[in-house]
N, CA, C and O of each residue as an XYZ file, in Angstrom:
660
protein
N      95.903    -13.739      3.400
C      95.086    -13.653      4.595
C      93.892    -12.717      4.388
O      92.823    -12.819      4.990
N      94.180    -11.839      3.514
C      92.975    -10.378      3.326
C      92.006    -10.892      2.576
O      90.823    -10.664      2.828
N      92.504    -11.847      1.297
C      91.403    -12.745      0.701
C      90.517    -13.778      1.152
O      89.508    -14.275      0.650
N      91.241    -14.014      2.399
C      90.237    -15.281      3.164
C      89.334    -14.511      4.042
O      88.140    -14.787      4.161
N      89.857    -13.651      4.585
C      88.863    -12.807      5.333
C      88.173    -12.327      4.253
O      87.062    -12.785      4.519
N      88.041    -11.748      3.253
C      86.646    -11.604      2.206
C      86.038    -12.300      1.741
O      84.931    -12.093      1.244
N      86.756    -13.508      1.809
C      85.722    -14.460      1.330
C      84.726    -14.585      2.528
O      83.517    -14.505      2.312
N      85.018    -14.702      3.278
C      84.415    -15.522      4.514
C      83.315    -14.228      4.584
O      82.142    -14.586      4.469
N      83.549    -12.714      4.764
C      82.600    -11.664      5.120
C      81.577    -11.688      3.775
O      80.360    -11.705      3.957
N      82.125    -11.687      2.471
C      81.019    -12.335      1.150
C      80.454    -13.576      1.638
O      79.230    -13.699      1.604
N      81.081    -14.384      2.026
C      79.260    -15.518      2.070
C      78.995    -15.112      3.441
O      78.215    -15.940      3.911
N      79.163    -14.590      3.944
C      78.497    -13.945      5.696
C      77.517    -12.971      5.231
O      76.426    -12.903      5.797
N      77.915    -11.927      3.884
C      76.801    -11.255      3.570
C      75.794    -11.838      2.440
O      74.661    -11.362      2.377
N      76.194    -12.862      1.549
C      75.288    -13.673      1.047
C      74.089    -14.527      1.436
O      72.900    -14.469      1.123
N      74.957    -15.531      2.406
C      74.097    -16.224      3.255
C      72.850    -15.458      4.094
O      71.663    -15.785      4.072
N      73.463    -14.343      4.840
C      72.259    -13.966      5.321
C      71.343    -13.391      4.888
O      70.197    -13.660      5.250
N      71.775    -11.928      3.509
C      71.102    -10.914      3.659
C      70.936    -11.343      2.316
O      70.547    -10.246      1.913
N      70.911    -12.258      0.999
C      70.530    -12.252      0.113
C      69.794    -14.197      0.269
O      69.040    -14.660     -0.586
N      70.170    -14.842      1.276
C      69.534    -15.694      0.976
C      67.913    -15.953      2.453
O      66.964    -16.732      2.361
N      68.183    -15.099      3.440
C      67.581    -15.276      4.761
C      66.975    -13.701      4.612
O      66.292    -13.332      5.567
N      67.145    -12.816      3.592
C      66.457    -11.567      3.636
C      66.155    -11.016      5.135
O      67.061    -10.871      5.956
N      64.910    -10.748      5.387
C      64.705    -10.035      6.260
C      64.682    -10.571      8.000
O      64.506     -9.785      8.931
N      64.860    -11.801      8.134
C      65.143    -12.969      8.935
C      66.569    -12.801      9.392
O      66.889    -13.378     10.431
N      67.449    -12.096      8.760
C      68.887    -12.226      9.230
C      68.916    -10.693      9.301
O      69.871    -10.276      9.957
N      68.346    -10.025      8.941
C      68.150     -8.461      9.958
C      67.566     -8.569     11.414
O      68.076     -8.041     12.402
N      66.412     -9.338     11.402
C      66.222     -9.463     13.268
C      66.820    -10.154     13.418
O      67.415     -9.109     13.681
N      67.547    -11.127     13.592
C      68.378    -11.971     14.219
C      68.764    -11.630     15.460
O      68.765    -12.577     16.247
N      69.046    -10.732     15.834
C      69.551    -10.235     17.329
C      68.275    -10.572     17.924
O      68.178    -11.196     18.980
N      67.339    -10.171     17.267
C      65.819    -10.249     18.135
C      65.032    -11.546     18.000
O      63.849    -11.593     18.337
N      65.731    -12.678     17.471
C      65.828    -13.893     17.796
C      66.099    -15.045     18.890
O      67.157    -14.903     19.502
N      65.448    -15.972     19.177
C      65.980    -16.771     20.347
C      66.415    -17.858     19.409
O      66.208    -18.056     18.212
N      67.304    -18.707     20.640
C      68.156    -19.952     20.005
C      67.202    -21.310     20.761
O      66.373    -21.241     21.669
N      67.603    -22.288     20.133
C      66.412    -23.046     20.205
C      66.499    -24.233     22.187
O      67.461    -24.628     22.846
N      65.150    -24.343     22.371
C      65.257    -24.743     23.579
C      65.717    -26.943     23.258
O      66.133    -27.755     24.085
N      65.519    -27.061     22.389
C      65.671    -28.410     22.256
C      66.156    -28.586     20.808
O      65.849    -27.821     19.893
N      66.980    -29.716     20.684
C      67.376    -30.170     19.285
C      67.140    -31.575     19.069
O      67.662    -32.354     19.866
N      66.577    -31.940     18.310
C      66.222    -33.874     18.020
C      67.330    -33.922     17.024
O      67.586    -33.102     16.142
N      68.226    -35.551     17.467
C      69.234    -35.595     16.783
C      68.829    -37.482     16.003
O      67.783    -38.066     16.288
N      69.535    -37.879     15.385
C      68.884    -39.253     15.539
C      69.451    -39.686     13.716
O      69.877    -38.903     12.868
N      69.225    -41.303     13.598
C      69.907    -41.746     12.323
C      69.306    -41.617     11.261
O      68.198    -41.083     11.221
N      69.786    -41.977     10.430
C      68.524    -41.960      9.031
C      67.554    -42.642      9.018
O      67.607    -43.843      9.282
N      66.342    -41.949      8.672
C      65.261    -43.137      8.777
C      64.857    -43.889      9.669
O      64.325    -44.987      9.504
N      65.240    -42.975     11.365
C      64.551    -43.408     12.243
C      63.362    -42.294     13.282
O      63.212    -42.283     14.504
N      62.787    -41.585     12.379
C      61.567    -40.796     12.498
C      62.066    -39.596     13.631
O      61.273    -39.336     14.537
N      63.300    -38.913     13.581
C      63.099    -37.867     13.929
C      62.362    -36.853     13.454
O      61.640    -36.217     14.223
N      62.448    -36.503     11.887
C      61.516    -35.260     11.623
C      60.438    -35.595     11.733
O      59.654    -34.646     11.714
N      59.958    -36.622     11.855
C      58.379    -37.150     12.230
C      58.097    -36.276     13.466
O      57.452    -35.233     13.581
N      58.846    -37.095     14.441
C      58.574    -36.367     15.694
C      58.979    -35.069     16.171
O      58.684    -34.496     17.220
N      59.871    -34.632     14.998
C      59.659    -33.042     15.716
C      58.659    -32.437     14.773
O      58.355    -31.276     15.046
N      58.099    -32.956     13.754
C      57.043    -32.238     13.030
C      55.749    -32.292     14.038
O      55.058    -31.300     14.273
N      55.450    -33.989     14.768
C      54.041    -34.046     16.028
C      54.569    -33.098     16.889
O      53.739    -32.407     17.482
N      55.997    -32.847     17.154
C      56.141    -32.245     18.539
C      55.319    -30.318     18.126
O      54.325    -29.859     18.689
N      55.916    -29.812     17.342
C      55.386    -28.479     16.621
C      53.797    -28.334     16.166
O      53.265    -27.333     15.685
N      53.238    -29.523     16.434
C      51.871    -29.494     16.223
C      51.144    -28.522     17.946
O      50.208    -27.733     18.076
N      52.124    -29.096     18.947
C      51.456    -27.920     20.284
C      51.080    -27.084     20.268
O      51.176    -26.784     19.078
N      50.576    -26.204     20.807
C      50.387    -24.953     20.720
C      51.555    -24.321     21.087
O      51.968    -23.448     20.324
N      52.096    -24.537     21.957
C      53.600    -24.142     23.015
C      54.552    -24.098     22.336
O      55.563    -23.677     22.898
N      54.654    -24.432     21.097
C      56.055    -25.136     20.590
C      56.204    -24.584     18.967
O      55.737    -24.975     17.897
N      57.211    -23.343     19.419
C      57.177    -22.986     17.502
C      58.149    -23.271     17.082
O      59.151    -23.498     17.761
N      58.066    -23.333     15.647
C      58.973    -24.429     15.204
C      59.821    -23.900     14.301
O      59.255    -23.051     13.613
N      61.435    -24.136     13.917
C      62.052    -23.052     12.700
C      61.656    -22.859     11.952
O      60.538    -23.205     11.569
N      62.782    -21.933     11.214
C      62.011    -22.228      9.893
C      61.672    -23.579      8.541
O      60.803    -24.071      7.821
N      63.296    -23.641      8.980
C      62.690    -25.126      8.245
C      63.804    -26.473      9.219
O      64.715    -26.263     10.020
N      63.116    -28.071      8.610
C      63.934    -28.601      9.514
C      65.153    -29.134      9.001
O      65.075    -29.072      7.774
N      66.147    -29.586      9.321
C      66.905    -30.292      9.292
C      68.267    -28.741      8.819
O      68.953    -28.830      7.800
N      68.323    -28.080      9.335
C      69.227    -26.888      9.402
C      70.908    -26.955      9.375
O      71.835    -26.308      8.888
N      70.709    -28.157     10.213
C      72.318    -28.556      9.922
C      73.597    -27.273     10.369
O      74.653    -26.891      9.865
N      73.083    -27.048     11.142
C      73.966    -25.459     11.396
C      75.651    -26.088     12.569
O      76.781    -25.618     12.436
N      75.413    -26.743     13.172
C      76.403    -27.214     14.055
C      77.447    -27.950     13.181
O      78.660    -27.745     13.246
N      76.717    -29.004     12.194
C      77.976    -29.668     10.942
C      78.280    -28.878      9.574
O      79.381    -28.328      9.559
N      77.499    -28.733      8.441
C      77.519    -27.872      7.881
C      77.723    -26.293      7.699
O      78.552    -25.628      7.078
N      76.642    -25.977      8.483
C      76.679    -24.524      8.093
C      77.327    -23.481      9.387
O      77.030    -22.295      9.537
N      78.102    -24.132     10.086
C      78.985    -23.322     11.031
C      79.517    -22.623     10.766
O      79.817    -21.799     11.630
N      80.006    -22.446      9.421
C      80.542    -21.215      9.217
C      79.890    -19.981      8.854
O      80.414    -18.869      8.788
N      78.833    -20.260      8.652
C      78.215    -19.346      8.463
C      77.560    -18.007      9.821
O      77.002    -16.926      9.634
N      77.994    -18.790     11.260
C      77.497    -17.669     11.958
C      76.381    -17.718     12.790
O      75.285    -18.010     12.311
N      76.541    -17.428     14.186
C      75.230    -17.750     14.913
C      73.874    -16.739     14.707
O      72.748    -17.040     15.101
N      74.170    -15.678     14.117
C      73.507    -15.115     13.884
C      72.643    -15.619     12.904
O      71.427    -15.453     12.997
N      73.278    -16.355     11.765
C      72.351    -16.948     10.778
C      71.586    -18.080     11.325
O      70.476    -18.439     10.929
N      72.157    -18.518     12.105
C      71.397    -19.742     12.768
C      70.151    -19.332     13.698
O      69.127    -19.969     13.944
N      70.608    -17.943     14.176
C      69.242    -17.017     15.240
C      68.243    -16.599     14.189
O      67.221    -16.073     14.629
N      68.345    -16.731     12.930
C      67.234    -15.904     11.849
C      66.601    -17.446     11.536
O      65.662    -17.279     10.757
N      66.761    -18.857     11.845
C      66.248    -19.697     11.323
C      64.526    -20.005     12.539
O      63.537    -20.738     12.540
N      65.089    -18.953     13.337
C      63.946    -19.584     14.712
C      63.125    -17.961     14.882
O      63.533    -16.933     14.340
N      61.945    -18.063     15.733
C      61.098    -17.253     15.878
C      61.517    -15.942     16.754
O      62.623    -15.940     17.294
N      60.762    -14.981     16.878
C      61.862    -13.828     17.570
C      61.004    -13.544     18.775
O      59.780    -13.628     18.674
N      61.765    -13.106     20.267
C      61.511    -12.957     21.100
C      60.585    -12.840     21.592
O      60.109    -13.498     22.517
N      60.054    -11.699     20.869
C      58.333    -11.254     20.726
C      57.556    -12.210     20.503
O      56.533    -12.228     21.188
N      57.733    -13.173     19.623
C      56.533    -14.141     19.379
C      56.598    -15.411     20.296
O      55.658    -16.182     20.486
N      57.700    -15.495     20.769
C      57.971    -16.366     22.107
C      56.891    -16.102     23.580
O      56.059    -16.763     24.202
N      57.570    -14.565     23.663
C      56.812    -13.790     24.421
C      54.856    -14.017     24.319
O      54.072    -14.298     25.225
N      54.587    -13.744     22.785
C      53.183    -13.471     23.016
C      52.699    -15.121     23.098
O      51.505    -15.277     23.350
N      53.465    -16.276     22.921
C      52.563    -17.821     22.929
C      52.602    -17.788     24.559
O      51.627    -18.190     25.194
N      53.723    -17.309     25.185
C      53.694    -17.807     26.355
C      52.981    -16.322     27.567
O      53.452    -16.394     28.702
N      52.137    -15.329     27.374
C      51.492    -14.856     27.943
C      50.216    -15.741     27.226
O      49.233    -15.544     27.940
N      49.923    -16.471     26.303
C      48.549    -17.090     25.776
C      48.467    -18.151     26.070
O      47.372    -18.711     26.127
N      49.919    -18.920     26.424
C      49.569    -20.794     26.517
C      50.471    -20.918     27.700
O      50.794    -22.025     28.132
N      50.876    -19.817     28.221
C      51.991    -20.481     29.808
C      52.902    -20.976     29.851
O      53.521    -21.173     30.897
N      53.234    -21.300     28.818
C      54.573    -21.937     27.915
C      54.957    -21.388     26.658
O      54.225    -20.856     25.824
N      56.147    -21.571     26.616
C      56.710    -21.281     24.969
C      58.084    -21.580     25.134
O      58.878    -21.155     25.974
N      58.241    -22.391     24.185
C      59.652    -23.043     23.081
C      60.167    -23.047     22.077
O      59.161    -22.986     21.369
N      61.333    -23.081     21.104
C      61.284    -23.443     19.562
C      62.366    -24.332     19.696
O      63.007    -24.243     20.743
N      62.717    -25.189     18.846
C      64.060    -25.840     18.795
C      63.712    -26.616     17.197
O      62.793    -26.275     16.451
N      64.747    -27.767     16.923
C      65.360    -28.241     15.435
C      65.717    -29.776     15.323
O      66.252    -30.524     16.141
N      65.382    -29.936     14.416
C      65.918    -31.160     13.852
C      66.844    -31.464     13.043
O      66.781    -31.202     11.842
N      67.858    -32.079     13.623
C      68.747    -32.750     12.660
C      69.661    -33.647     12.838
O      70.806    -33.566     13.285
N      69.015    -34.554     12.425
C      69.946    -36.040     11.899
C      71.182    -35.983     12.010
O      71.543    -36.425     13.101
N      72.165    -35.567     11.241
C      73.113    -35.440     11.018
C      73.960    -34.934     12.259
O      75.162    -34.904     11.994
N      73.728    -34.640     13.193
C      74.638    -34.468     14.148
C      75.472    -35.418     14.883
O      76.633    -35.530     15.275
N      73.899    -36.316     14.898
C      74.130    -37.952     15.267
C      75.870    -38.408     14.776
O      76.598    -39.128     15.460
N      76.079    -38.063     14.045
C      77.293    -38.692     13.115
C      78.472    -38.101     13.292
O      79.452    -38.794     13.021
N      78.720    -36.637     13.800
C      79.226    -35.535     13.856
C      80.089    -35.230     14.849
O      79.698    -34.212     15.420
N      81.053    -35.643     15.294
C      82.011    -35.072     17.062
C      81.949    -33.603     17.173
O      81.555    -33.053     18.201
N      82.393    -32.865     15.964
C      82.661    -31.278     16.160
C      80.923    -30.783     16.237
O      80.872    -29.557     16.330
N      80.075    -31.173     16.227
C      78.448    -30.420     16.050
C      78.128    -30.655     17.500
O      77.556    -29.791     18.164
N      78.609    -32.190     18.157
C      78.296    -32.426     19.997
C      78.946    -31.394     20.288
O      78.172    -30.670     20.915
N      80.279    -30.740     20.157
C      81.235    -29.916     21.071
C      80.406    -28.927     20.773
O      79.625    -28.682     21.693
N      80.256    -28.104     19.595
C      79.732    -27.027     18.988
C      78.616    -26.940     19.833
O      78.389    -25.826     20.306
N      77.567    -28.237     20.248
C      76.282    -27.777     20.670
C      76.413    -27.094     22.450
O      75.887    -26.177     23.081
N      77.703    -28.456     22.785
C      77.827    -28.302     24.104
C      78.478    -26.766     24.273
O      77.919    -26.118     25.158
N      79.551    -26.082     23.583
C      79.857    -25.024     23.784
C      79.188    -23.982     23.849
O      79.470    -23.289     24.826
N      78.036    -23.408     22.879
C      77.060    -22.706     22.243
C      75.912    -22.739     23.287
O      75.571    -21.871     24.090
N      75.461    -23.852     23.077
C      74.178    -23.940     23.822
C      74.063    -24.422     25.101
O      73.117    -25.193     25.262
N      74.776    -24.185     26.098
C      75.064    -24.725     27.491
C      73.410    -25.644     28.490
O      73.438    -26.455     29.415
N      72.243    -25.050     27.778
C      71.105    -25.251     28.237
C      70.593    -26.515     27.742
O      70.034    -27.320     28.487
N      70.740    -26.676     26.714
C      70.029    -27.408     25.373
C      69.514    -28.972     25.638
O      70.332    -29.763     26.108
N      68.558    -29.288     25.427
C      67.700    -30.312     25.681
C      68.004    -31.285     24.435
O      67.512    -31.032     23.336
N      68.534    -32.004     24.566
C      68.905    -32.965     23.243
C      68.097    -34.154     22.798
O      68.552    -35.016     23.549
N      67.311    -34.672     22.155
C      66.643    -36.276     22.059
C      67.474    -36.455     20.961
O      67.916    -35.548     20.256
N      67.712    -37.843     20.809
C      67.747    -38.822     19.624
C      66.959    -39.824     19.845
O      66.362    -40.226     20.844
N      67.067    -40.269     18.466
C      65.906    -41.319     17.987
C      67.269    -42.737     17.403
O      68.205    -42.630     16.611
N      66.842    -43.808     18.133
C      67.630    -44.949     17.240
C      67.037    -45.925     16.926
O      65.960    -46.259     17.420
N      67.725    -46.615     15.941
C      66.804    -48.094     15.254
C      67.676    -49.367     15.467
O      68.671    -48.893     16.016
N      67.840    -50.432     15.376
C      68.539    -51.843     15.444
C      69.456    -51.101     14.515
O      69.284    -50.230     13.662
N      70.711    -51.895     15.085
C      72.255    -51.971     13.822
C      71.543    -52.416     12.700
O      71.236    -51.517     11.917
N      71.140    -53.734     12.358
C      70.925    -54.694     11.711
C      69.954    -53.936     10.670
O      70.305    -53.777      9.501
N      68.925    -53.557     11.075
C      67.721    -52.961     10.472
C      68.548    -51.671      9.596
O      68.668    -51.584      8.374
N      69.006    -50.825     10.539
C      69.711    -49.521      9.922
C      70.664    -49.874      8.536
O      70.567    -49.342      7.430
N      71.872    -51.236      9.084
C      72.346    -51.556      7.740
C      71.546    -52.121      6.786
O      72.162    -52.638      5.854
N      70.598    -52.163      6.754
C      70.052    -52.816      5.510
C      69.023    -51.838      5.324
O      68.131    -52.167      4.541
N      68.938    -50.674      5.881
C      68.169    -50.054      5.097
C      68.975    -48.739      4.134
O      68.429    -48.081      3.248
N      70.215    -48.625      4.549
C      71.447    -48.279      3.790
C      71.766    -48.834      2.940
O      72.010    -48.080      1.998
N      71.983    -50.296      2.628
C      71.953    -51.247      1.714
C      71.340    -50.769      0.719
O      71.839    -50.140     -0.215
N      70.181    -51.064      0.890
C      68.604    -50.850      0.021
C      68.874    -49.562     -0.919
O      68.779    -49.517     -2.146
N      69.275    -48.411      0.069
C      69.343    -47.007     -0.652
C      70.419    -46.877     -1.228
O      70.346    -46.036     -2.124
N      71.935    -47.590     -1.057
C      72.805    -47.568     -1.710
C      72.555    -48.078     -3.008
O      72.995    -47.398     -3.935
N      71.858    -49.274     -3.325
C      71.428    -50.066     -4.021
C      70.562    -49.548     -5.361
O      70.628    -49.876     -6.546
N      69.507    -48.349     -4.456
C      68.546    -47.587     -5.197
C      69.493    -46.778     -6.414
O      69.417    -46.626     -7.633
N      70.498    -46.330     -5.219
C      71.154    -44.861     -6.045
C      71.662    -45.717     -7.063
O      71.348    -45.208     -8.139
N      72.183    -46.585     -7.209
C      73.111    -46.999     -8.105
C      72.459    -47.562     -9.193
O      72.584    -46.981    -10.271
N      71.745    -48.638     -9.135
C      70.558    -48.630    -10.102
C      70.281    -47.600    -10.624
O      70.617    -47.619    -11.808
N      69.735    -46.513    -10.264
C      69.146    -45.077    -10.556
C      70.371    -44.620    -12.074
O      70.280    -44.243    -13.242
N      71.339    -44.938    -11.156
C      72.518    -44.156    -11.824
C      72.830    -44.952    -13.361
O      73.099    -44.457    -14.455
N      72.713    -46.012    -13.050
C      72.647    -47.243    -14.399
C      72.115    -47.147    -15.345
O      72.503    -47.212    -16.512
N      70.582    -46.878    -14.632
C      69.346    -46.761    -16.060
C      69.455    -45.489    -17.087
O      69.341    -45.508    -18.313
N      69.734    -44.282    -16.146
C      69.709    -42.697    -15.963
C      70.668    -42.420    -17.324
O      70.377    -41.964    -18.430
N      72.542    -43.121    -16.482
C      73.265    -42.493    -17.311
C      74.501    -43.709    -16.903
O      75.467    -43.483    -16.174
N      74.278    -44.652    -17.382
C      74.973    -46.132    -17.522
C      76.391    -45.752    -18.251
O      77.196    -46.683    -18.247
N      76.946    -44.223    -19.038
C      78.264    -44.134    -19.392
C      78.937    -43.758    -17.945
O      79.954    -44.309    -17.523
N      78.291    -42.841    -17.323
C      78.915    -42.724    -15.634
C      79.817    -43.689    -15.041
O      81.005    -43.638    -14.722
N      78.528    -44.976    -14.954
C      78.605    -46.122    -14.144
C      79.877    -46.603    -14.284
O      80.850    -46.603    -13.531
N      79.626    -47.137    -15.728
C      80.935    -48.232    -16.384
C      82.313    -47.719    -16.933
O      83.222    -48.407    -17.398
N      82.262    -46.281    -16.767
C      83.485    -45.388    -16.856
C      84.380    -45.959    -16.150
O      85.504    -46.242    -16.567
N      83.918    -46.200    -14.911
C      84.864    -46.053    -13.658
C      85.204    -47.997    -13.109
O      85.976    -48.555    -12.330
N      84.296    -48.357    -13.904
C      84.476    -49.906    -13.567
C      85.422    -51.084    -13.703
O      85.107    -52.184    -13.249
């Protein structure tokens, strides 16, 4: 039990303070995000939250597709508060533009039951969009990329492939 609890406090101090540096020291002085775009592959969410961050009103994380609700939950809300802008700079867009927001993109939630609960628990406020495309269209554009990888994998390193065949 003493080893799982160190593990877990080592990547709690990895993750933040050797990979988020000085971003996971303010963290307290961080806000959590007012909206999250959720949506399938390849149906232009980071598009649109990249036009949406073009506002003036609207700052944007640090980077997108964060994945913090499926993936990186264990890592801590605090690490997830160092990915967005801090209070203060919230503060100064919205004494300049009358507004101010930040929020995230990511796909992958779409897919996810424990990241909906996670969001609904966490973020009681939270403004959600998704983005969807035709069944039909979506499977075949999975197709296509399944198709890519494997090819890829053929030309690349064809002992892989036929190992397993």
């Amino acid at each position: 039990m003493n080893s799982s609890r160190f593990k877990r406090f080592y990547w709690a101090i990895k993750h933040q303070l050797m990979s988020r540096h000085f971003y996971a020291i303010t963290s307290p002085m961080r806000t959590l995000p007012n909206f999250i775009i959720i949506g399938a592959m390849k149906s232009g969410s980071t598009s649109l939250y990249n036009y949406i961050c073009e506002h003036p009103c609207i700052l944007p994380a640090a980077y997108d597709e964060i994945g913090f609700f499926d993936s990186n939950f264990h890592l801590g809300l605090n690490w997830y508060r160092s990915m967005f802008p801090t209070k203060k700079q919230l503060d100064a867009v919205r004494r300049k533009e009358g507004a101010a927001i930040t929020g995230e993109d990511t796909p992958f939630y779409f897919w996810n039951k424990d990241a909906r609960d996670r969001i609904q628990k966490l973020l009681r406020q939270i403004k959600c969009s998704s983005m969807w495309q035709k069944k039909c269209y979506y499977f075949k554009r999975n197709l296509l990329y399944t198709i890519k990888d494997v090819a890829r994998t053929i030309s690349t390193r064809p002992d892989i492939y036929f190992r397993y065949q």
